[in-house]
C-alpha positions in Angstrom: 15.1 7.1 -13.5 11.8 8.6 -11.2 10.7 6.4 -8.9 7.8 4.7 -9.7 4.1 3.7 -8.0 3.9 0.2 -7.1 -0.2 -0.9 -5.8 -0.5 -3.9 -3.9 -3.9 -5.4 -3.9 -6.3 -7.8 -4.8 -7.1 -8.5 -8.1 -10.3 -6.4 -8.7 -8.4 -3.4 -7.1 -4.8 -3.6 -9.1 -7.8 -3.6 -12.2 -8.4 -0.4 -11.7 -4.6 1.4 -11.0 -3.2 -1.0 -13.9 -5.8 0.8 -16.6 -4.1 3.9 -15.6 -0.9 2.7 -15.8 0.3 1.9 -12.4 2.5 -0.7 -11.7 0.4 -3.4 -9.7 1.6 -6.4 -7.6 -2.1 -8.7 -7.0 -2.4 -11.1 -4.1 -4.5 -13.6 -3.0 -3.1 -14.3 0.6 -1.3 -13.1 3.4 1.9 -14.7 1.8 1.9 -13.2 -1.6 1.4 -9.7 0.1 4.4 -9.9 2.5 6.4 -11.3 -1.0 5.0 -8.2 -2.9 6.0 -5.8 0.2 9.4 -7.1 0.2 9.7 -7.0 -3.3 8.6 -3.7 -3.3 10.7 -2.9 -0.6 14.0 -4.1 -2.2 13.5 -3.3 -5.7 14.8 0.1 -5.4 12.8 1.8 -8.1 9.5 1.8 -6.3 8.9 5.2 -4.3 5.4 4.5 -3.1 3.6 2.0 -2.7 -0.4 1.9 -2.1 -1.4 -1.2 0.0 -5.0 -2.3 0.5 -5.9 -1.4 4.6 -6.7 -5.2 4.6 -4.1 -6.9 2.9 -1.5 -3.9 5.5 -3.7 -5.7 8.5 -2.9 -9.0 7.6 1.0 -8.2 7.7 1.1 -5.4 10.2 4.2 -6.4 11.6 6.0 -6.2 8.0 4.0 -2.5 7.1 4.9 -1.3 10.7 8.8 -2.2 10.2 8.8 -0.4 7.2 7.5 3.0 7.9 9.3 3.1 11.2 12.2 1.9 10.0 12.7 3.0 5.9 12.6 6.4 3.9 11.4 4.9 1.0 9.3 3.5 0.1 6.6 5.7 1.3 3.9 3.5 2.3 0.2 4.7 2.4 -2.8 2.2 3.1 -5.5 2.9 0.8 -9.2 1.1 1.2 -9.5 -1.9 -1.7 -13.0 -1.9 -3.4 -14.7 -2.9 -0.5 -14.5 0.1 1.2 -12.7 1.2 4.0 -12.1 -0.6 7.0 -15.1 -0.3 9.5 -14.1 2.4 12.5 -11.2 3.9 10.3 -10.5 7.3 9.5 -10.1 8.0 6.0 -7.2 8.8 4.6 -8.3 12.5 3.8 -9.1 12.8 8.0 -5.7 11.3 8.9 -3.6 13.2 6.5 -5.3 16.4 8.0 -4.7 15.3 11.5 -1.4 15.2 10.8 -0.9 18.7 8.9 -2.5 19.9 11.8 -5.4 21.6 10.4 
């Protein structure tokens, strides 16, 4: 079975992955976000999962733990429809910073 895509979001946000057919955890609070994560993080089919820079903020701790300490899932913080955070490179910037071009 491929690993699958797994957006954790707010509810506006997961709208728009879940109409193309991305699995989508929404959240309303720090709480249900750290659930989601470790749901996410246990469920062993999900391979990525796309977190909302906000909602990763609000559980840095639990984000932070996971990339450091986990080959899968990949994590990657995405902006939610908001926009990015304010002083933040964009993910386009910090994947080139780190290819090194």
């Amino acid at each position: 079975m491929p690993l699958q895509i797994t957006v954790i979001a707010d509810p506006h946000t997961c709208l728009a992955f879940a109409l193309g057919g991305i699995k989508t955890r929404p959240v309303r609070s720090t709480e249900e976000a750290a659930a989601a994560l470790a749901a996410a993080e246990k469920d062993g089919t999900t391979g990525l999962v796309l977190i909302t820079e906000r909602l990763a903020d609000s559980i840095r701790e639990q984000v932070d733990r996971l990339v450091l300490e986990r080959t899968t899932p990949l994590l990657l913080e995405i902006p939610d429809r908001n926009g990015p955070l304010p002083g933040r490179k964009s993910t386009r910037e910090r994947m080139i910073s780190l290819m090194g071009t």
